[in-house]
LUMKE-719917 format. One record per residue: residue number from 1; residue in one letter; chain; x, z, y of N, C-alpha, C in turn. Coordinates in nm, 2 decimals, padded with zeros to 4 digits. Each point is the difference from the previous one (the first is absolute). Layout:
// residues N
lomi nr = NUM, rest = A, kette = A, nx = X, nz = Z, ny = Y, cax = X, caz = Z, cay = Y, cx = X, cz = Z, cy = Y
...
// end
This chain:
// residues 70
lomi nr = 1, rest = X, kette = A, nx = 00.09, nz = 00.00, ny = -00.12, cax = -00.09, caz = 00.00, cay = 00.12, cx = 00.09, cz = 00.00, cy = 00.12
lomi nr = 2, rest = X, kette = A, nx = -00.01, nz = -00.05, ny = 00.11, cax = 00.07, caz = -00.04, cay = 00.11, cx = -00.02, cz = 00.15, cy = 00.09
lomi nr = 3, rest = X, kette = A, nx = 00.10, nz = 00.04, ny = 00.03, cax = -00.03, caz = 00.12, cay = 00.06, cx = 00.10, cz = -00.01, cy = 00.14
lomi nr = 4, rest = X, kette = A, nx = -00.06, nz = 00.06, ny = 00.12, cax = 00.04, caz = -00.03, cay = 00.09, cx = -00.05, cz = 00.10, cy = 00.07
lomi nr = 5, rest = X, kette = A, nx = 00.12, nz = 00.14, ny = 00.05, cax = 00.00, caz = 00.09, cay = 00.04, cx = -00.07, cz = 00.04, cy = 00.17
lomi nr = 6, rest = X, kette = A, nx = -00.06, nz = 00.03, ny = 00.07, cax = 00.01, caz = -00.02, cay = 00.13, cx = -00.01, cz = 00.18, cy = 00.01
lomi nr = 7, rest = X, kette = A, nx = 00.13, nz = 00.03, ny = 00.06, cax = 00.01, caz = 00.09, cay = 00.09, cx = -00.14, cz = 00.11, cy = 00.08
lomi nr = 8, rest = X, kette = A, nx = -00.03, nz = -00.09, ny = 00.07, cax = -00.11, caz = 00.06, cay = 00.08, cx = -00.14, cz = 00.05, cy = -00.06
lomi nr = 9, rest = X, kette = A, nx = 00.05, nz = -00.03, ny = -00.12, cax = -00.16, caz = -00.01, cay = -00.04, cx = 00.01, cz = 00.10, cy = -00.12
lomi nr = 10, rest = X, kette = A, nx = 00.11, nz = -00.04, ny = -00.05, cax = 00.01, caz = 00.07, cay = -00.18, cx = -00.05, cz = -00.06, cy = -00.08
lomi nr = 11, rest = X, kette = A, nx = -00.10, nz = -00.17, ny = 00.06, cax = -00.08, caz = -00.07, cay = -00.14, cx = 00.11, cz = -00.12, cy = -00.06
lomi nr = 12, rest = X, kette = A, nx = 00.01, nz = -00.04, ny = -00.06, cax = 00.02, caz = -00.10, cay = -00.08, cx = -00.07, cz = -00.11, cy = -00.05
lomi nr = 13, rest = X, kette = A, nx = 00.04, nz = -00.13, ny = 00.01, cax = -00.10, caz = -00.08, cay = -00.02, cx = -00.10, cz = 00.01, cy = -00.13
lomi nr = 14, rest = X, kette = A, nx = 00.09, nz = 00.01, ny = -00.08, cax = -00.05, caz = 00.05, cay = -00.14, cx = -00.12, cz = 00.08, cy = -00.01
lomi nr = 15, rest = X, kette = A, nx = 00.02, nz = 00.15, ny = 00.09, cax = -00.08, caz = 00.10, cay = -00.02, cx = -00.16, cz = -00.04, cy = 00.10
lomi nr = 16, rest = X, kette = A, nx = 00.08, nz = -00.10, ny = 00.10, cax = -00.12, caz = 00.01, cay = 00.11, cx = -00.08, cz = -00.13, cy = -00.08
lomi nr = 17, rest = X, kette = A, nx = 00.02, nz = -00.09, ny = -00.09, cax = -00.08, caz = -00.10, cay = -00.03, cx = -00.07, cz = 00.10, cy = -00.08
lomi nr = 18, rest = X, kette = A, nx = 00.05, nz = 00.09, ny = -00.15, cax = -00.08, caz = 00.08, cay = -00.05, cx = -00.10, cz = 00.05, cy = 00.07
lomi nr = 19, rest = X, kette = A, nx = -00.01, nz = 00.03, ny = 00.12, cax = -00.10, caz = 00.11, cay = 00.03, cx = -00.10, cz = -00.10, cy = 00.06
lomi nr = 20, rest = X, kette = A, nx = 00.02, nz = -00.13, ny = 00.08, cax = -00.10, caz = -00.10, cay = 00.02, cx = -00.02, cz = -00.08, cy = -00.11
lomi nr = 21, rest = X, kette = A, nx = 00.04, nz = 00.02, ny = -00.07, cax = -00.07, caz = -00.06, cay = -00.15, cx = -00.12, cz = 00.09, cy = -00.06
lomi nr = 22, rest = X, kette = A, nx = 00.09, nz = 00.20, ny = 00.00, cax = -00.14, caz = 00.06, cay = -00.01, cx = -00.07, cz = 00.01, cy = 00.06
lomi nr = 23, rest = X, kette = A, nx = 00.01, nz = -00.02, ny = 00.15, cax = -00.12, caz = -00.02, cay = 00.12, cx = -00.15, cz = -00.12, cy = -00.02
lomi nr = 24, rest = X, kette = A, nx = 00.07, nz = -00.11, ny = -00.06, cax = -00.09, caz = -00.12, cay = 00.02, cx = -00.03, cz = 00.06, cy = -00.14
lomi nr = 25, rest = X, kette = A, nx = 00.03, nz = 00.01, ny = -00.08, cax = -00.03, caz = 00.05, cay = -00.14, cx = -00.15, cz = 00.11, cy = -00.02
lomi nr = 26, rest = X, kette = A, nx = 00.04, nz = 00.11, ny = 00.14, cax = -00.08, caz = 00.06, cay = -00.04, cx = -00.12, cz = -00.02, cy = 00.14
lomi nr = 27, rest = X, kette = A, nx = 00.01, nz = -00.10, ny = 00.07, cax = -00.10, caz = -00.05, cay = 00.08, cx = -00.10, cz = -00.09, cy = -00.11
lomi nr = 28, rest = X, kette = A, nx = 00.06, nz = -00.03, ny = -00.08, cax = -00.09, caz = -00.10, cay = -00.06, cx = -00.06, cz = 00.10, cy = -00.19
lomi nr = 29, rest = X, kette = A, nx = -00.04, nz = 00.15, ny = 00.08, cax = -00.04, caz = 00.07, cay = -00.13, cx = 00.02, cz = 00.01, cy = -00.12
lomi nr = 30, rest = X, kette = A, nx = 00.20, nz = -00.02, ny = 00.02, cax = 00.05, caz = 00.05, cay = -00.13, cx = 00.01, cz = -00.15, cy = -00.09
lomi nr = 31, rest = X, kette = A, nx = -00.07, nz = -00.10, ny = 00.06, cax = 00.02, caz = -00.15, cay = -00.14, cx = 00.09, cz = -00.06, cy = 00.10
lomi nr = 32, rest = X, kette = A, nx = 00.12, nz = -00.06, ny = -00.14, cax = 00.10, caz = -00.09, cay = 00.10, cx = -00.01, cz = -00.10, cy = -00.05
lomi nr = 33, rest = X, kette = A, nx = -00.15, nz = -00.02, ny = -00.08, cax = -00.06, caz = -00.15, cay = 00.01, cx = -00.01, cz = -00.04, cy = 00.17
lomi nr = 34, rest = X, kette = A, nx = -00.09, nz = 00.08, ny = 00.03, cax = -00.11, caz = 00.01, cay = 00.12, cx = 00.16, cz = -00.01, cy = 00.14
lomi nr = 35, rest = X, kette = A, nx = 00.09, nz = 00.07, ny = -00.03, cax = 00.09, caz = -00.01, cay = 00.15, cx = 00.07, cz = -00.09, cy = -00.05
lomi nr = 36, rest = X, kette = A, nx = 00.05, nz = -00.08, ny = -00.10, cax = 00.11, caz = -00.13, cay = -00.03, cx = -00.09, cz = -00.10, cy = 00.03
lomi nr = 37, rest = X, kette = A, nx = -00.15, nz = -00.02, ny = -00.01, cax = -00.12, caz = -00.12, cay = 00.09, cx = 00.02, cz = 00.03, cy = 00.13
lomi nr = 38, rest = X, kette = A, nx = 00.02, nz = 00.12, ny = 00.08, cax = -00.02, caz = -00.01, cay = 00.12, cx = 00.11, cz = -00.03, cy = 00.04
lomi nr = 39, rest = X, kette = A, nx = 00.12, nz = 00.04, ny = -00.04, cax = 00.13, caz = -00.06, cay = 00.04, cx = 00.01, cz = -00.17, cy = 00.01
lomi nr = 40, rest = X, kette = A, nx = -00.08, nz = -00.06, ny = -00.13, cax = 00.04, caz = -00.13, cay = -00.01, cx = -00.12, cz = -00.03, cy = 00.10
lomi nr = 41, rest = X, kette = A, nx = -00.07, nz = 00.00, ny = 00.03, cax = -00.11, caz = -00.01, cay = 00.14, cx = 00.08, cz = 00.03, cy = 00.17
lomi nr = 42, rest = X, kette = A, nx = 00.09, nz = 00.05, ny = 00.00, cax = 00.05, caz = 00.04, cay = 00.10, cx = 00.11, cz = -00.15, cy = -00.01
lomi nr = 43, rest = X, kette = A, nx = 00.10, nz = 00.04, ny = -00.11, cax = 00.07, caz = -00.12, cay = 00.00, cx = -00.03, cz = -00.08, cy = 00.03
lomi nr = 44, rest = X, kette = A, nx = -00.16, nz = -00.09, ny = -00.06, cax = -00.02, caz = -00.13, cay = 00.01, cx = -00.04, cz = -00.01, cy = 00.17
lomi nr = 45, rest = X, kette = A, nx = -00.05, nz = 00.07, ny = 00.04, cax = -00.03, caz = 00.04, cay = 00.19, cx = 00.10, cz = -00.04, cy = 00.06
lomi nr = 46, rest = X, kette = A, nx = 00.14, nz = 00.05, ny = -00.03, cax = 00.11, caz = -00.01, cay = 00.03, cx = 00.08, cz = -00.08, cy = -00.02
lomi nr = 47, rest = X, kette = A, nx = -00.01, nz = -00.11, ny = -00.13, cax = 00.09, caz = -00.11, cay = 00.07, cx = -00.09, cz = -00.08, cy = 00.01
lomi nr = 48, rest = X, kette = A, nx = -00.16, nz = -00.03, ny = 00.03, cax = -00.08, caz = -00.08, cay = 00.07, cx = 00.06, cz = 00.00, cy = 00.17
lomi nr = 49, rest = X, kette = A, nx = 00.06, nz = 00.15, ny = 00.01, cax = -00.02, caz = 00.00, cay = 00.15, cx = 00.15, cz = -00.06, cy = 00.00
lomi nr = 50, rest = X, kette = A, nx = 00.16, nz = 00.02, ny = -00.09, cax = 00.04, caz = -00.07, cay = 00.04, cx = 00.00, cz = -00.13, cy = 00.00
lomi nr = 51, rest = X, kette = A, nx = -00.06, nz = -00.07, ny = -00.13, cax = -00.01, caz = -00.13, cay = 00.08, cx = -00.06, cz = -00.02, cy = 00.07
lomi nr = 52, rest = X, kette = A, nx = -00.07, nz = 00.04, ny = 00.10, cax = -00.08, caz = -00.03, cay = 00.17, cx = 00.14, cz = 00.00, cy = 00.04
lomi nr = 53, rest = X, kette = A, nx = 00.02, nz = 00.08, ny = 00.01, cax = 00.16, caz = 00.02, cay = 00.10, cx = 00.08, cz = -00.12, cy = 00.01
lomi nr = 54, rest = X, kette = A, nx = 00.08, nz = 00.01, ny = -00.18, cax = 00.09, caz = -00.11, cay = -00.01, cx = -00.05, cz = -00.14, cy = 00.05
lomi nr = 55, rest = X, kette = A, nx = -00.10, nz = -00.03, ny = -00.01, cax = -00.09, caz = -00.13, cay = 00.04, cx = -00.04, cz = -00.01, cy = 00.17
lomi nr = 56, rest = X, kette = A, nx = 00.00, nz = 00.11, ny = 00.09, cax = 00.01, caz = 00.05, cay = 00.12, cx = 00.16, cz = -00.02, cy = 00.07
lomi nr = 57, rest = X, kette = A, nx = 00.10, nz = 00.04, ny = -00.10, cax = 00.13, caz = 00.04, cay = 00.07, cx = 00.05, cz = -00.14, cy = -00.03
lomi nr = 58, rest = X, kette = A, nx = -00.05, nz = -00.13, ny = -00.11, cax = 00.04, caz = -00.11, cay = 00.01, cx = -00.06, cz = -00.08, cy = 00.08
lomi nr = 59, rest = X, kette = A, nx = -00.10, nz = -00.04, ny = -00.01, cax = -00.02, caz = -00.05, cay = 00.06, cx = -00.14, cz = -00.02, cy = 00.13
lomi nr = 60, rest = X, kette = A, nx = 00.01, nz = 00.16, ny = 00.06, cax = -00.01, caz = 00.02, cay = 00.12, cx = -00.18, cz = 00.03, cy = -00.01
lomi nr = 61, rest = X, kette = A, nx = -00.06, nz = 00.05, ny = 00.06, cax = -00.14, caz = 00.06, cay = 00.03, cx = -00.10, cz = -00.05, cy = -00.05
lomi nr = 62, rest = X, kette = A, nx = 00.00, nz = -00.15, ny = 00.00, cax = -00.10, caz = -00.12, cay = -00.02, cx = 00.01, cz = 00.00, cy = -00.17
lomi nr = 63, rest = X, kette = A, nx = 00.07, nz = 00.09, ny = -00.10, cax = 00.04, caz = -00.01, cay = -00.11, cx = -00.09, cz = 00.15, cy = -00.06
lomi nr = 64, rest = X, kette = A, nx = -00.07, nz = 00.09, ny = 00.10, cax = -00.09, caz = 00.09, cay = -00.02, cx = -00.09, cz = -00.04, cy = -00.01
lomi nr = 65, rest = X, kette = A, nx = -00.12, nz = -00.14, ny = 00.06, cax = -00.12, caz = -00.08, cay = -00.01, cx = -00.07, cz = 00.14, cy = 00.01
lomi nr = 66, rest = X, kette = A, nx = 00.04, nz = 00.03, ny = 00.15, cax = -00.11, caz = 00.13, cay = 00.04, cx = -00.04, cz = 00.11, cy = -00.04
lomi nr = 67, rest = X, kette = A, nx = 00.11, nz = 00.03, ny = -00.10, cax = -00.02, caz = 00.12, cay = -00.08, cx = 00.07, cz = 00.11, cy = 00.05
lomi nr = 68, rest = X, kette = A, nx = -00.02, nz = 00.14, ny = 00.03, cax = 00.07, caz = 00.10, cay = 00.07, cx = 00.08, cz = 00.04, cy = -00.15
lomi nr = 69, rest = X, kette = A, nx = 00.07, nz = 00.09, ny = -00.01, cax = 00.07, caz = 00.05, cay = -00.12, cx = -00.07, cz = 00.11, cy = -00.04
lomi nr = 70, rest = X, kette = A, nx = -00.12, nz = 00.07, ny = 00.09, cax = -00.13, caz = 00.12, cay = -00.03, cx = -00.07, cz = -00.06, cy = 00.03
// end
């Protein structure tokens, strides 16, 4: 596991994904059926919105067809 110490904090990457893994884990009532769907739901939101972007940052405004990114 990739561990990467920070000073200020005392967390470690390692420990701090553990704990927002049990966070979304136990937002979604204990099934990690139910938070690995919501995750992939968030995902799929998210590189929809990056490709608005990438398709924005090439080729310029007129490449959104009026669409805000919310």
């Amino acid at each position: 596991m990739l561990r990467w110490d920070n000073e200020a904090t005392g967390w470690t990457v390692g420990n701090r994904l553990d704990w927002q893994i049990e966070q979304i884990v136990a937002e979604s009532d204990g099934s990690v059926h139910d938070a690995l769907r919501a995750l992939m739901l968030v995902n799929e939101r998210l590189e929809a919105e990056l490709d608005w972007l990438r398709s924005v940052a090439m080729c310029g405004p007129s490449a959104a067809d009026g669409q805000s990114l919310h």
